[in-house]
C-alpha positions as CSV (number, residue, x, y, z in Angstrom):
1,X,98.1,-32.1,-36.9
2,X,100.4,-29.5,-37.7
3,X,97.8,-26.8,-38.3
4,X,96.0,-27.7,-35.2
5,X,98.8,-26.8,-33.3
6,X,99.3,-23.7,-34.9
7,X,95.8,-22.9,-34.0
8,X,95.9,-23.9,-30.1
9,X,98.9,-21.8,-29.9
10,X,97.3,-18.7,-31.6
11,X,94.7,-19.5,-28.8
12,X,97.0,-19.6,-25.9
13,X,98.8,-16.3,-27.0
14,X,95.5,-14.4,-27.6
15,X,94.8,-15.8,-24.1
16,X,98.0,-14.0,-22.7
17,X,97.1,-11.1,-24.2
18,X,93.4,-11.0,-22.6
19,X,94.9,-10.9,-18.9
20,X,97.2,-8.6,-19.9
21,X,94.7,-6.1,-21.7
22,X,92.6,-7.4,-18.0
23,X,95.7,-6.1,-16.2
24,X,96.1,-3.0,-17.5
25,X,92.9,-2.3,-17.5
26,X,93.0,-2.7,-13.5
27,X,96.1,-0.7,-13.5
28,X,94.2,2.3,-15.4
29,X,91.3,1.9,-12.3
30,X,94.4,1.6,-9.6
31,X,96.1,5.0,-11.0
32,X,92.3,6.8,-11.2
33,X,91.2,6.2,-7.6
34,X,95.0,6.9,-6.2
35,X,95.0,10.4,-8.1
36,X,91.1,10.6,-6.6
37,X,92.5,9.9,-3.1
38,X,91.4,6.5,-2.2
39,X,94.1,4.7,-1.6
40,X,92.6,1.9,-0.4
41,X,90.7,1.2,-3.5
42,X,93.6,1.9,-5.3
43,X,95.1,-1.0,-3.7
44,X,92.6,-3.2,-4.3
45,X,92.8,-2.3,-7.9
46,X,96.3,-3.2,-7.7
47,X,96.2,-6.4,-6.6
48,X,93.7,-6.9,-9.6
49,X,96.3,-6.0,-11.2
50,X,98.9,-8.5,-10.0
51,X,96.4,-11.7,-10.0
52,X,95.6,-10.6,-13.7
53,X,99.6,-10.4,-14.4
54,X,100.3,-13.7,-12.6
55,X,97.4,-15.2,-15.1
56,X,99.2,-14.2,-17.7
57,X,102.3,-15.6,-16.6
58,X,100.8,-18.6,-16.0
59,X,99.4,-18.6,-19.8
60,X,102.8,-17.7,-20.9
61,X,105.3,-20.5,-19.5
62,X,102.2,-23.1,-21.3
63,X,102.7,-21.2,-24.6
64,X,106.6,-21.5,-24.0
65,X,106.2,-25.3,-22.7
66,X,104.3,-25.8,-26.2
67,X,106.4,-24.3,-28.2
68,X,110.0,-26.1,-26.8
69,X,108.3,-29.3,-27.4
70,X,108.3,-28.3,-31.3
71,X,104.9,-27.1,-31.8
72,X,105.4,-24.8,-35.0
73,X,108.8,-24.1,-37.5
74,X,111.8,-23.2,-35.8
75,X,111.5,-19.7,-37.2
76,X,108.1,-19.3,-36.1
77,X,108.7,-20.5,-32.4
78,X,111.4,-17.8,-32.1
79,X,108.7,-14.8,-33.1
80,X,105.9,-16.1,-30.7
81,X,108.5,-16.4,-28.1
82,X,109.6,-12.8,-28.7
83,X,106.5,-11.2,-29.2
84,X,104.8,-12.8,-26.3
85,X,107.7,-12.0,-23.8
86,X,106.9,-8.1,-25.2
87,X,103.4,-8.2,-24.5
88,X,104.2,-9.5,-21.2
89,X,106.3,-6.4,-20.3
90,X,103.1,-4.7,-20.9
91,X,101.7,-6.0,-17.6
92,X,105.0,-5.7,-15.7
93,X,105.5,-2.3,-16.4
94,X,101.5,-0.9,-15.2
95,X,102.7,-3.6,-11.7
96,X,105.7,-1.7,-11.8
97,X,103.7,1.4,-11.8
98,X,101.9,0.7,-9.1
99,X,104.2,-1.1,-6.4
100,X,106.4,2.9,-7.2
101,X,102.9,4.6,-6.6
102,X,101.8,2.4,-3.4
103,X,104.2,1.8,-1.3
104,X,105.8,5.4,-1.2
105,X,102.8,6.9,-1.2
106,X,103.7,9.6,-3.6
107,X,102.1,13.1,-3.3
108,X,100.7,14.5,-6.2
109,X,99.9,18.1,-6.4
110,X,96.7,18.8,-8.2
111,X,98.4,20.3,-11.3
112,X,100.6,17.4,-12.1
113,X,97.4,15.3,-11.8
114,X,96.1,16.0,-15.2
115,X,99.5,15.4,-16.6
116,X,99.6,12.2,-14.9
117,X,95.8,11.6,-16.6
118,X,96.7,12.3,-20.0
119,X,99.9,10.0,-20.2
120,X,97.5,7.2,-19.0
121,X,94.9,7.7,-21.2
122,X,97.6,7.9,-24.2
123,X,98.7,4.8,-22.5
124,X,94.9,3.1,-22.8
125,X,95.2,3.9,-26.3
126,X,98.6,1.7,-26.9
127,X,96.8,-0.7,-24.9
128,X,94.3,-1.0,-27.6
129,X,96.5,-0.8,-30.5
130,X,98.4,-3.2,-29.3
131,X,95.2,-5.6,-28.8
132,X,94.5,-5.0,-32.7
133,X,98.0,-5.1,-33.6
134,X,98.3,-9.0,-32.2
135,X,95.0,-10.2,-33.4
136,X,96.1,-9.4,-36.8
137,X,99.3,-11.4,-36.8
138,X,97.1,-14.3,-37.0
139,X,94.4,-12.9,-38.8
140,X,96.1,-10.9,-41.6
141,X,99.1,-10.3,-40.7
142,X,99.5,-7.2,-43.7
143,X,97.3,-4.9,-42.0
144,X,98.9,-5.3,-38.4
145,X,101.5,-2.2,-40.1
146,X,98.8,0.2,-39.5
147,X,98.0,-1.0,-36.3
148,X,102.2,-0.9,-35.1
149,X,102.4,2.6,-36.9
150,X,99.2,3.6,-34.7
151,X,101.4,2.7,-31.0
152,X,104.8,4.9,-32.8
153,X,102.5,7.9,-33.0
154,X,101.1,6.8,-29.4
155,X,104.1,6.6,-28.1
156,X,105.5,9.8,-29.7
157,X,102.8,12.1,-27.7
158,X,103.7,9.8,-24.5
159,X,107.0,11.3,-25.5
160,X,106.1,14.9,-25.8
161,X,103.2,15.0,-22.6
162,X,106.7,13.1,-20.5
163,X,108.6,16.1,-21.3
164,X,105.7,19.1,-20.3
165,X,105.5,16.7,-17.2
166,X,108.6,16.8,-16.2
167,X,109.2,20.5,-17.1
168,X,106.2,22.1,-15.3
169,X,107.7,19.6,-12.0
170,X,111.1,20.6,-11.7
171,X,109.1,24.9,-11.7
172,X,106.9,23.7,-8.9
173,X,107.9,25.2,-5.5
174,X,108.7,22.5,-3.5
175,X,111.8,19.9,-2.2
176,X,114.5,18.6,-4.6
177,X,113.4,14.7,-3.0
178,X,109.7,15.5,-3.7
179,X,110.2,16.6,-7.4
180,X,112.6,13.4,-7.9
181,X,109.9,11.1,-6.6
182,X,107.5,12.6,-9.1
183,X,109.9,12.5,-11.7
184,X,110.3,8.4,-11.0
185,X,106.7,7.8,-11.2
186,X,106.6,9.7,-14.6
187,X,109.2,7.4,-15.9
188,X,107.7,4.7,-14.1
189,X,104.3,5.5,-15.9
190,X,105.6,5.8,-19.4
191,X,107.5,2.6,-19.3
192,X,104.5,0.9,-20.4
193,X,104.4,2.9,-23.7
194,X,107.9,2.2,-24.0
195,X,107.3,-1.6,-23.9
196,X,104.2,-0.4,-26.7
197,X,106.9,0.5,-28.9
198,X,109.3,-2.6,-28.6
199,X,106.3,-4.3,-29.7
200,X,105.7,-2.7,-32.3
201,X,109.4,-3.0,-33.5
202,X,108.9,-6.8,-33.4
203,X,106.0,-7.0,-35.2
204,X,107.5,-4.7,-37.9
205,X,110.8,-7.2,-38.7
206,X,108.2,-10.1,-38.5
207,X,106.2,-8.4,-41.5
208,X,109.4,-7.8,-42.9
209,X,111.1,-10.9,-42.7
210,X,108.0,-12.7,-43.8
211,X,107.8,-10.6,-47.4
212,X,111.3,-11.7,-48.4
C-alpha cells in the first residue's frame, strides 16, 4: 500500500511537471510571435500559457492534498513539497513574462531582439534540464547531479547574455523610461532561469541528504 502511494504520487508530480514544460513551451511561442509583431497571436499564446499554468496548479494542490493526508515519510513529503512548489515557479515566472510584455506593450528595437532570442532559447534549454533532472529523482536519483549541474551552467550564460543585454540597452539612443521598460522585461525574462537554478539547489541537498 505504501509503495503504491509512492508511485501515484511520482505520477501526480511528473503530471505537474508536463503542464508546466506545456506552459513554457506556449510561453516560448508567446515571446516568438510578440518579437515577430503579432501581437495578437502572441496573446493567444499567452493565454495558452495561463490555462496550462492553472493545470498545473490544479495538479499541484492534489499532490499537496495527498501528501498532508500522510501519503509517504515525513521527510519525504517535505522534499516533494519543495521541489514541486520550485517547478511551479517555473510556470509563474514565463506568466509573469508575459502579463510585463502584453499589457505595456513593450517596444523592442530590432537589435535587442536577438538578445531577447538567445536568453529564451538558453531558457528552453533549462526547460529541458530541468524535465530530465525531475524524472531522474524517481528514476535514479544519482544521475539527476549531472542533469542539476547542466541548469548552473544554463543559468550562468543566462547570466552573462543578461549583462550584454542590459549593457548594449542603457548605449541605445533613446528615453531613460524606454530603456527602464526594457530593462524590466530582461529581468522579467531571466527570472525563469533563476527559478532553474533554485531547483537545482533543491535537488542537490536532496542527493545530499539522501547519501548520509
Amino acid at each position: 500500500m505504501f509503495w503504491k502511494k509512492q508511485k501515484e504520487i511520482e505520477k501526480l508530480v511528473l503530471k505537474h511537471l508536463l503542464e508546466v514544460e506545456n506552459s513554457l513551451s506556449h510561453f516560448q511561442e508567446a515571446l516568438a510571435a510578440y518579437l515577430d509583431g503579432d501581437a495578437e497571436k502572441a496573446g493567444e499564446f499567452a493565454l495558452a500559457t495561463h490555462q496550462a499554468e492553472g493545470r498545473a496548479d490544479d495538479i499541484r494542490r492534489e499532490v499537496e492534498a495527498a501528501l498532508l493526508s500522510g501519503a509517504l515519510l515525513a521527510p519525504s513529503r517535505r522534499d516533494i513539497l519543495e521541489v514541486i512548489e520550485q517547478v511551479d515557479k517555473l510556470a509563474n515566472a514565463g506568466e509573469e513574462t508575459l502579463d510585463y510584455l502584453l499589457l505595456q506593450r513593450v517596444a523592442i528595437p530590432a537589435d535587442v531582439k536577438p538578445l531577447i532570442m538567445q536568453i529564451a532559447e538558453k531558457t528552453k534549454d533549462i526547460a529541458k534540464s530541468v524535465e530530465l533532472a525531475m524524472h531522474a529523482l524517481f528514476e535514479d536519483i544519482d544521475s539527476a547531479i549531472e542533469h542539476t549541474k547542466a541548469i548552473e551552467e544554463q543559468e550562468s550564460d543566462v547570466d552573462r547574455m543578461e549583462r550584454q543585454a542590459v549593457k548594449a540597452i542603457f548605449k541605445m539612443d533613446m528615453g531613460l523610461a524606454e530603456k527602464t521598460q526594457l530593462y524590466g522585461l530582461i529581468e522579467e525574462l531571466v527570472e525563469i532561469s533563476d527559478r532553474g537554478e533554485d531547483l537545482s539547489d533543491r535537488i542537490d541537498m536532496m542527493i545530499a541528504q539522501r547519501r548520509l
